[in-house]
Each structure stands twice: as C-alpha cells, then as structure tokens.
C-alpha positions, 0 to 999 in steps of 0.5 A: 185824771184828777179826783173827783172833788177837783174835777167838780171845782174845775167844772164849776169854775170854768163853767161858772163863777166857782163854788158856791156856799150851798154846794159845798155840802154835796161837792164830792158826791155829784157826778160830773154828768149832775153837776153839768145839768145843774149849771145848764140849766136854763129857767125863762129870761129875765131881763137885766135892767135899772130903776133910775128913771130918764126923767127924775129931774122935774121939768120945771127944775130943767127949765130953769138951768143952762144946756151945760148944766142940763148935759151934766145932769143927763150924764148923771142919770146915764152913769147911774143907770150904767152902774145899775146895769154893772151890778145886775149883771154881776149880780146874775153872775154870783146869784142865778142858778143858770151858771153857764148861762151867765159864764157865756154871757161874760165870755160873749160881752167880753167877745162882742165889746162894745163902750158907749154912753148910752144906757137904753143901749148898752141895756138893750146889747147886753139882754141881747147877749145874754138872751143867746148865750148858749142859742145860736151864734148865728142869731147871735151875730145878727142881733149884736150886729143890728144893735144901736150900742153896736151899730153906734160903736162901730160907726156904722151910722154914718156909713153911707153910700158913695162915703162908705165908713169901713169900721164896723166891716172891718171889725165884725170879720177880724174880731167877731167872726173870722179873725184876721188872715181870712179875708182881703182889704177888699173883702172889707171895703166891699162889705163896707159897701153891703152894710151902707144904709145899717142904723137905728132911729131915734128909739134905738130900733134897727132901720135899714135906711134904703136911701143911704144904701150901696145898691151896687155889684160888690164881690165878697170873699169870692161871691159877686151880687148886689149883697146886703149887710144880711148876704154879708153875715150869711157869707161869712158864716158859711166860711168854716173859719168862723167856726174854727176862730171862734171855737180857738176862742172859746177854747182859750177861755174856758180850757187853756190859753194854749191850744191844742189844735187837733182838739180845736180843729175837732170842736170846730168842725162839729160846731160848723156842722151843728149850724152853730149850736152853742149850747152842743159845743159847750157840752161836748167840752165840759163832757170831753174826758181831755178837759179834766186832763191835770195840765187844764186844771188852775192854769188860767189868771182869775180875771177881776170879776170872776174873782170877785164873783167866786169871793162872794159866792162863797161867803154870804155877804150883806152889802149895804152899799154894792155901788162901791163894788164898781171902785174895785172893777175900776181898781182892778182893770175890768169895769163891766160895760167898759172894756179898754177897746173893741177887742175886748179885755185882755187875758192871762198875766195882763191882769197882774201887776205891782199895784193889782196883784197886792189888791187882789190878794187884800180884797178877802182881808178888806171886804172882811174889814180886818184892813182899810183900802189904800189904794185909788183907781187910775184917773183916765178917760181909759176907764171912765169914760171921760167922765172923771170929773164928774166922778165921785170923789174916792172918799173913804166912805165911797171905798167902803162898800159896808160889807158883813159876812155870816161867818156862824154859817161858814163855821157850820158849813166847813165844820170837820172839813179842810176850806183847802180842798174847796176853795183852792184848785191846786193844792200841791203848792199851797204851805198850809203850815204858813197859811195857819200861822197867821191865822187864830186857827179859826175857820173864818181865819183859814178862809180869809187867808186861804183867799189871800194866796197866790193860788186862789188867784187860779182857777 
C-alpha cells in the first residue's frame, strides 16, 4: 500500500484534474475519506455557456452581403461560440471546486461523443452531461439520447418509417451502452424501426414526430411489441451488459487500462443493482483499498487536457489571451467538442508520438516564456471541422497565449519542500541530480523541469 502523500495524489489526479496550488499545504495530513468528500462535493449547477450573441452583425450590415458571405459570417460566430464553450468547460476543469464532478463530465463527453457545428447544440449536450455526471445513467442515457446535437449527429433526423436509417441504433448499443458482441444485426434494424419519428424542431426541442413513426411489431433483444425509442433504452438498460460494459469503461479510465475482471464483474454487479447510481460506483472505487494497490498508481498517459489542466492548476497563471489554449488541444490531438469520431478519443500510447511527446514536455518551459512555440497544428478537416480556411492564421501572436505565472507565490508555497514529491506520481524513476543540473537551483527552475520529464506525463 503506497503512502499516504501518494495516495492523496493518486486520488486527486483520477479523481480529478491533479493537485492543486491551495492543497498543496495540507496534502499529507487529510485522510482519504476528507480529501474524497472534498472532490465530491456537489454545490447548485451552473451552466457553461458563451457570450458571443447570434445576431452581433447589424441586419442592415447582413442585407448588404451575398448568401456566401452571410455563411461565412454565421460559421464565424459558431466557431467563436464553440471556442467559448472549449475554454468555460476546461475552465470548471482547473478552477471548480466540484473535481469529480467535472473528472466525469470529461469521461462522459469523451463516452457520449458527439461533432457538430452547431453551438445552441453542443451547448445544450455538454450542460446535459455535466448536469448528470454523477446521477443517474439512466437519466443520463435518455437526456443525450433525445439531444438535437445527438439526434443530428447520428442521423437520426432523417430516420423515418418505411426509410429506417440504422446509424444512431447502431451506436447507441455498440458505444454508449452495451458494446459490441450483445446484440444482432436484427437487434439494430429493429431498433432502427422503434427510434423512427425521434428528432427535434427548429429551436432544438425534442419531438417525437408521430407521423414519421414505425408503428409496426418489432422484436428486440428477445422481447416483441409495437416499442418505442423510449422501450428501446428501457430494454437495454435491463440487459446486465450494459452495467458491466460500462463499468469495464469506467475502470480503464479511472483505475487501470488492464482490467482486472473479478474487480469489474464486482463493480458491475452493485452498479445493476443500484438502479445505476453513478455517484455509488464512483465511491466504491476511490474507497476500495485495490485502488491504491502500487501497479495503479502513474500508470496511465496523461491525456492533453488533463495535462494541461493539472499544469495549471498548479501554477497560478494570468492569461490575457486563454483563446490561444485551443492551439495547444489542436497541437496535442484533443480539442474539446471535437473528438476524431463517435467513439470517442483514444487513450493510452495513442497520445504520444515524435512531434506530440516534444511538445508535451516543452509546454511548462513555453508557457513559462523561457522558450518559443515552433510547432504548427496539423491542417485537416479531421480537427477543424472543415473550416481551416476560415482559421486564424498560426501567427506568432495567436501561438502566444501571454501567459504570467506568480512564481513568489510558488516560492512561498514549496519553501522547505522537494516540488518532487507534489508534482510527480512515481518518484523511483525520476534523476533528480539531472533535473537540478539544468536548473539555477531555483524552486521555479525545479518546477519548470520537474514538469519537463517523462514522468509527469503519468498519473
């Protein structure tokens, strides 16, 4: 059983986004018991949303320009509201006091991945994730699941009887629910069938279009009737593979990408039986004694944002131009809002190449401007949405997002302390004599280049 310093960081970076500034002083004295009641503390919502209004082109400025130019005008807006939305949300990651809260907001986006232009809806989607973060999945599953940005993304618009469209069935059992190898081909053109009629209106609200319905017999995962989308998520939520595959889930993510099956089939079991409390299943994980077992501890690749995130919730930035943060997500493959596809980001090695690991061990010396960014996104519809020619262009000031660190308070804070044993998991690798050597000996030199090593990249 590892220590209990080791034990607090290991909690507080799974649990959450890292250790932050203000906990520093008190890190080895809280129980786990404490420090878990602090990052689940819940206070009332608050929504993420943006500033940039839909109309601030004057209409007479609009009549006076062609269709093309009025698109292009329209797309601006969207991309500026979106890029609110980015940095609100990572925002509430590095500054919200309710940790777990936004820790399984960032699991469930990833889990519920959804890409679409469109703002009023991706705002809409992600307050609905982080609303039932840590609720209940079957709220959960119903809300995303009669989303518009869900509903759009899936093609489930267009799904309509006698024409069924077989996309958003096909994905809600193989990614959000079930996974694959528990249901048929059949399974899905039937529930294709149920979810005919599901979409929205013109202001985004959920409509079951009765017309556009399949009122027909469908069999189901072994039950027959004249279902509904709502039978559909009702059917699969009594299969006790959707607790297990989304359990399985939850454990690579928060525990360890290798599983351990008797755990699993444990946690999988009491999550069925809770009616889906996410809330219970998260508790019983950071309270089981097999989650400060040493082989789970700074095993898993910091993702981007979580290390961006534990970056600066450590070092008490002034940024006078966060915007340019989006660069970074771009550079280092996980933009919010924008995952690659409908599964959802990729985990593990898959965030480390050449060009990605360099940055990611340059970013604490860049944002600490002892060194220039050299690097430029990757130009492809992938990432940008199709919009790259309506980018910004990468110049030198957009690179820089004007970052100023209170380093006097970071002296304060890790005076007669060694930054080692807060800021990295797994010490027993680390050559502190190389880190020193190319530092002035400074607390805000050891901190730069502790940052700068391969393992801070683990958690």
């Amino acid at each position: 059983m590892a220590d209990s310093l080791l034990r607090n960081k290991h909690l507080l970076w799974r649990a959450g986004f890292g250790t932050g500034i203000n906990q520093i002083s008190d890190l080895k004295n809280k129980s786990i018991k404490m420090l878990a009641d602090d990052l689940f503390q819940e206070e009332s919502f608050t929504e993420i949303n943006y500033h940039t209004s839909d109309t601030f082109i004057q209409e007479d400025m609009m009549n006076n320009k062609t269709p093309a130019e009025k698109r292009k005008e329209m797309q601006q807006i969207i991309r500026l509201q979106n890029n609110e939305l980015n940095l609100n949300f990572l925002d509430k990651m590095i500054n919200s006091k309710e940790q777990m809260k936004e820790k399984m907001s960032f699991f469930w986006h990833g889990h519920f991945a959804s890409r679409i232009n469109n703002s009023k809806f991706n705002k809409q989607l992600l307050n609905t994730i982080r609303k039932n973060a840590l609720g209940n999945f079957k709220d959960l599953l119903f809300e995303v699941s009669q989303s518009p940005a869900m509903l759009n993304f899936l093609n489930n618009q267009q799904n309509k009887k006698g024409h069924p469209n077989e996309n958003f069935a096909r994905e809600v059992m193989e990614l959000f629910t079930m996974g694959r190898g528990n249901y048929t081909e059949k399974d899905i053109r039937e529930g294709a069938r149920a979810f005919t009629g599901w979409g929205y209106d013109k202001e985004g609200n959920f409509k079951e279009r009765k017309n556009l319905h399949d009122e027909g017999t469908k069999t189901f995962l072994g039950k027959t009737g004249n279902f509904t989308g709502t039978d559909i998520l009702n059917i699969i939520l009594e299969q006790k593979a959707t607790a297990k595959f989304i359990t399985t889930k939850i454990y690579k993510f928060f525990v360890n990408e290798n599983v351990d099956s008797h755990i699993v089939d444990q946690l999988s079991n009491n999550f069925y039986n809770s009616g889906y409390n996410i809330k219970k299943l998260m508790t019983e994980i950071f309270s089981s004694s097999w989650f400060y077992a040493q082989k789970n501890i700074g095993n898993r690749i910091k993702s981007p944002i979580e290390l961006m995130a534990g970056i600066m919730r450590m070092l008490p930035m002034n940024i006078q131009n966060p915007e340019n943060l989006i660069v970074y997500q771009k550079l280092l493959g996980q933009m919010l809002l924008y995952p690659p596809n409908v599964a959802g980001w990729p985990s593990g090695r898959s965030w480390i190449d050449s060009s990605t690991l360099m940055l990611r061990l340059q970013i604490p010396q860049i944002w600490s401007g002892l060194r220039p960014l050299e690097y430029s996104p990757r130009q492809d519809d992938d990432i940008d949405m199709g919009m790259k020619s309506r980018e910004t262009p990468l110049n030198k000031s957009f690179k820089n997002p004007n970052i100023t660190i209170d380093w006097n308070r970071l002296e304060k804070v890790f005076a007669n302390k060694n930054c080692e044993d807060y800021l990295i998991q797994n010490t027993k690798t680390l050559d502190m004599d190389s880190v020193k050597n190319f530092s002035d000996k400074s607390i805000k030199m050891n901190i730069i280049n502790l940052m700068s090593t391969p393992e801070y990249q683990l958690c």
